[in-house]
C-alpha positions in Angstrom: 21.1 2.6 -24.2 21.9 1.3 -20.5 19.1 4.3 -19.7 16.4 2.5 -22.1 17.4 -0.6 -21.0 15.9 0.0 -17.5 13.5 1.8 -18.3 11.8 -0.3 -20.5 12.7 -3.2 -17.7 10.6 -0.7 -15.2 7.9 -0.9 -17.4 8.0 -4.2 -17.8 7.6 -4.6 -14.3 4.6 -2.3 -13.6 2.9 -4.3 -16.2 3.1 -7.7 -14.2 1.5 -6.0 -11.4 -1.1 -4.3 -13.3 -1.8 -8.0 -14.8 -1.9 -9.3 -11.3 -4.5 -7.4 -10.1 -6.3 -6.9 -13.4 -6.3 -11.1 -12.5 -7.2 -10.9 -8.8 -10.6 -8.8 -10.3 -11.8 -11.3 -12.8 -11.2 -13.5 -10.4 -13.2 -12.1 -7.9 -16.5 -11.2 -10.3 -18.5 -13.7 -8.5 -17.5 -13.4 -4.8 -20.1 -11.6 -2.5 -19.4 -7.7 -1.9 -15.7 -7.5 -3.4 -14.7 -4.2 -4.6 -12.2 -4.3 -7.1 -8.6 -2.3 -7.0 -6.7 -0.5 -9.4 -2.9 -0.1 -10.0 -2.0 3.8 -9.8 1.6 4.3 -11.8 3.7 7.3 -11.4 6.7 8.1 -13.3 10.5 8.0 -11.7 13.5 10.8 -11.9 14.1 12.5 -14.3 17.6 13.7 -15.4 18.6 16.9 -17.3 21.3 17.1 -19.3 22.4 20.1 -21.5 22.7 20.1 -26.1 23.2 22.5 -28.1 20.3 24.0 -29.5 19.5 25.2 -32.7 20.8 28.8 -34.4 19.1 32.2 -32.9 17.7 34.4 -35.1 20.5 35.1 -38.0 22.9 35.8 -35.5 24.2 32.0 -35.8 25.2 31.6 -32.1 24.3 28.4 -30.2 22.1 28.3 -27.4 22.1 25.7 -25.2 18.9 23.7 -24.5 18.2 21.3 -21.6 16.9 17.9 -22.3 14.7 16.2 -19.9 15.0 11.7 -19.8 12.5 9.6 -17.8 14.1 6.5 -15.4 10.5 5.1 -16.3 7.7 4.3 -14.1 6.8 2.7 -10.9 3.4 1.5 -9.4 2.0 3.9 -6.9 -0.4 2.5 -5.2 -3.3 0.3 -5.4 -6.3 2.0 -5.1 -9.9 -0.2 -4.6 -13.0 1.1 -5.7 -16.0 0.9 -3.1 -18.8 2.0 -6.2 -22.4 0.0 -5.7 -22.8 -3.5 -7.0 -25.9 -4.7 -8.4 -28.1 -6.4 -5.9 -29.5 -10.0 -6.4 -32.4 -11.7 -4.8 -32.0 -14.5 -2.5 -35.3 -14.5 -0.4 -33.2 -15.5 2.4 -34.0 -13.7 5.9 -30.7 -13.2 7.2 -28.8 -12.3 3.8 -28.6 -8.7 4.0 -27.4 -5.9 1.2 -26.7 -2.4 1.8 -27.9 0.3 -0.8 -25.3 3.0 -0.4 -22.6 3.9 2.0 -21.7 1.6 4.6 -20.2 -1.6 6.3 -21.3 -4.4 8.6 -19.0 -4.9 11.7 -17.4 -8.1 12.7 -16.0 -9.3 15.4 -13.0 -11.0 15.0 -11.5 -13.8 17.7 -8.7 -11.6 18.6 -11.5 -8.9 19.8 -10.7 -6.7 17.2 -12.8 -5.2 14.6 -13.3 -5.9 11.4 -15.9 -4.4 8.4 -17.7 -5.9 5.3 -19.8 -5.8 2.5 -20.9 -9.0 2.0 -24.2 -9.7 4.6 -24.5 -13.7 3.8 -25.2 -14.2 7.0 -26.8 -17.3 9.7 -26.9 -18.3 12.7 -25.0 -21.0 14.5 -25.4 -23.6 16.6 -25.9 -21.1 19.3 -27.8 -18.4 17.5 -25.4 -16.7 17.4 -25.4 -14.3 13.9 -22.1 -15.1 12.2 -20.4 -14.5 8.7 -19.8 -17.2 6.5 -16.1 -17.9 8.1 -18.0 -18.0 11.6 -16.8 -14.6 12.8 -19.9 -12.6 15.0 -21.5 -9.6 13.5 -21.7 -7.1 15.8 -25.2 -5.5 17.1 -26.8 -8.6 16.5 -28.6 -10.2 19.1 -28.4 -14.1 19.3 -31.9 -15.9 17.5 -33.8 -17.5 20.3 -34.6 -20.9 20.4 -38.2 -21.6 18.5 -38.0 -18.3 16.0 -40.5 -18.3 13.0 -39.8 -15.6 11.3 -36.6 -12.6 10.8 -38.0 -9.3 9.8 -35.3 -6.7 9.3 -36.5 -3.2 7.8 -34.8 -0.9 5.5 -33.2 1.5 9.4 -31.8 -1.7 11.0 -34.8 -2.3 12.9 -35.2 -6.0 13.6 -37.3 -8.1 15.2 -37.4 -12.2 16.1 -40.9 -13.5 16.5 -40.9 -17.0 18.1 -44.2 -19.8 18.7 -44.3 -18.5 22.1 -44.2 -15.5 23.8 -43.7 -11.2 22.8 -41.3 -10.6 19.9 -37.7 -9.8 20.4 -37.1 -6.6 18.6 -33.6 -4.4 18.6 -31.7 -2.1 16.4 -28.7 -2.5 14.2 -26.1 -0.1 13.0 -23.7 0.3 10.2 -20.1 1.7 9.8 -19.1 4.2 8.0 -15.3 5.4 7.4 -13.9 8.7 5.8 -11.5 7.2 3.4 -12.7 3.6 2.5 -9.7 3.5 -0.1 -7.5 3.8 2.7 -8.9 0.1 4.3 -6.6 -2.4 4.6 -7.7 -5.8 2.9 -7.4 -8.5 5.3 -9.3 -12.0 2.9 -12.3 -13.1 3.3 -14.1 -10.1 2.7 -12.8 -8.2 5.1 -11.4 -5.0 5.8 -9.5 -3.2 8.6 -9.3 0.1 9.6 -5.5 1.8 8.9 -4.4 5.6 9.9 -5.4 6.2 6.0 -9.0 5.4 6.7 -9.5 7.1 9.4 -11.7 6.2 12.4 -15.0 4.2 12.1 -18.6 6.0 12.5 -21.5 4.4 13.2 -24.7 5.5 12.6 -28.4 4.2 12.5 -28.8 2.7 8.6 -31.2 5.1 6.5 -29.9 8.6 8.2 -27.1 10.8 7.7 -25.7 9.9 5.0 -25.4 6.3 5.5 -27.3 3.5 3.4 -30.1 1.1 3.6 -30.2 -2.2 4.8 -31.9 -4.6 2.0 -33.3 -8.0 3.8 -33.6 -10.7 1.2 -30.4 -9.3 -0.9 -27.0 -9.7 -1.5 -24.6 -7.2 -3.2 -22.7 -8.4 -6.4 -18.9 -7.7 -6.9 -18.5 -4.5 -8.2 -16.1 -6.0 -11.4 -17.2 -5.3 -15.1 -16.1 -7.9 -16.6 -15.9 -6.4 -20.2 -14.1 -3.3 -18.5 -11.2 -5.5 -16.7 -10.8 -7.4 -20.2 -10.0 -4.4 -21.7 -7.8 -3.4 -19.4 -6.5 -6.9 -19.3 -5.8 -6.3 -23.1 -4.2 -2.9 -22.6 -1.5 -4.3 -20.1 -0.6 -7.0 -22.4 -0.3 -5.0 -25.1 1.9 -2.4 -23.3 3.8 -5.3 -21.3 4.6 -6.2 -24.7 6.1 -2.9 -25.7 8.3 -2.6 -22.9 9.5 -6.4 -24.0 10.2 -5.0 -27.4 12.3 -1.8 -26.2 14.5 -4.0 -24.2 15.3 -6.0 -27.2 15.8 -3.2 -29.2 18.1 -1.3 -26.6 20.1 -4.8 -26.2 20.9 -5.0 -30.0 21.8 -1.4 -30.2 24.6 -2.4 -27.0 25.7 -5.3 -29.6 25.8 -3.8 -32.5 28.5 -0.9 -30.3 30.1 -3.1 -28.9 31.1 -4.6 -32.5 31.9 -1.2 -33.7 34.0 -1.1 -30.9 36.5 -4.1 -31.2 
C-alpha cells in the first residue's frame, strides 16, 4: 500500500509539471516566434518479487512466477518543438520572418551570443538594428542618417537607399544549429547554445538547407491552441487519478491498521 501510495504521489507530481508547461504554452500563443515545449515522462524502478504460480500441466507442482511493480513515473525532460509558425503581415520594413530552418543572431551586452526567431526589429537612436529588448542583431549594418527606403530580399541581401548619395547595400546570414531541442531558453525570446545543441553554422539565407528571409513578416507562436487544451484536459484528468489512488491506498492503510488493533 506504502508502494501505491508513492507512486500515485509520483504521478501526481509529473502532472503539475505537465500542467505548468501545458500553461507556460497557452500563455505564450501570442508572443512573436515562441516554440512551445513538451514534458517527456519516463517510468522509475521496478522491483521483482517472486509468487507462486499457477499448477503445470496435471502434474500439480507449483512454479514460481516473478512479478514485476512500477515506483511510478518521473518527468524526463522537456523537449520544445522548433515546427513553422504561420506567418502574418506587418508591412513593416525591418520586421523580418524566416520560412524554414534558421535563427537570427544577437548580440548580447556581455559579448556573448545569442539566437531567435522572432525578427521584430528597429533601429535606435543610433541606427543601430536592435531587438525589441535593445540587444544588436548581428550582420546588420547601422541605418544611415536620411534612409528612405529598407529593401531586404528573400538571400539576406539588403540594401539602404538614402536622399543623397549611392545605396548602402550588404549581406546577412542566419544560424543554424544541429540539435535545436538541445537550446537553452534564456526569456525574451532567446536561446543559447549548450553542449546538446551543438555548435552554431552560419550560412547565406536561401542555400544549403537553411531558410528564407520574409521582409514585411513576422512568425506566429507555433502553439495550437485547441491541441494544448486537450492536453490541458488530459493532465487534469490523469492528475486527478493519481489524486484518487492516493486516497484509495490511504483508506486501505486505515482500514489495516483497524484490523490490526
Amino acid at each position: 500500500m506504502l508502494r501505491a501510495l508513492y507512486s500515485s504521489a509520483s504521478g501526481m507530481q509529473s502532472q503539475q509539471m505537465n500542467l505548468d508547461v501545458i500553461s507556460n504554452n497557452l500563455a505564450n500563443v501570442n508572443t512573436t516566434g515562441f516554440k512551445m515545449s513538451k514534458l517527456q515522462f519516463q517510468d522509475m524502478l521496478y522491483e521483482t518479487t517472486k509468487e507462486a504460480g499457477s499448477a503445470s500441466g496435471g502434474s500439480g507442482n507449483q512454479l514460481p512466477s516473478s512479478l514485476q511493480i512500477g515506483q511510478g513515473a518521473a518527468p524526463a525532460a522537456t523537449t520544445r518543438l522548433f515546427t513553422q509558425g504561420e506567418l502574418s503581415k506587418t508591412g513593416n520594413n525591418l520586421d523580418l520572418a524566416i520560412q524554414g530552418n534558421g535563427f537570427f543572431e544577437v548580440q548580447m551586452p556581455d559579448g556573448s551570443k545569442a539566437y531567435t526567431r522572432d525578427g521584430g526589429f528597429k533601429p535606435n537612436k543610433d541606427g543601430t538594428i536592435v531587438t525589441n529588448d535593445g540587444y544588436p542583431v548581428a550582420g546588420f549594418q547601422a541605418v544611415p542618417v536620411g534612409t528612405t527606403s529598407i529593401t531586404i530580399t528573400p538571400s539576406g541581401d539588403v540594401t539602404y537607399t538614402t536622399g543623397a548619395g549611392s545605396p548602402t547595400s550588404f549581406k546577412v546570414q542566419l544560424a543554424r544549429f544541429v540539435n535545436p531541442g538541445g537550446l537553452d531558453a534564456a526569456g525574451h525570446n532567446l536561446f543559447k547554445t549548450t553542449a546538446a545543441s551543438g555548435a552554431v553554422d552560419l550560412g547565406t539565407p536561401g542555400e544549403n538547407g537553411f531558410g528564407e528571409i520574409q521582409q514585411g513578416y513576422l512568425e506566429l507562436s507555433n502553439v495550437s491552441v485547441v491541441q494544448e487544451m486537450v492536453n490541458l484536459i488530459l493532465a487534469q484528468r490523469a492528475y486527478e487519478v493519481n489524486s484518487k489512488a492516493v486516497q484509495a491506498a490511504d483508506e486501505m492503510m486505515q482500514q489495516s491498521n483497524n484490523l490490526q488493533r
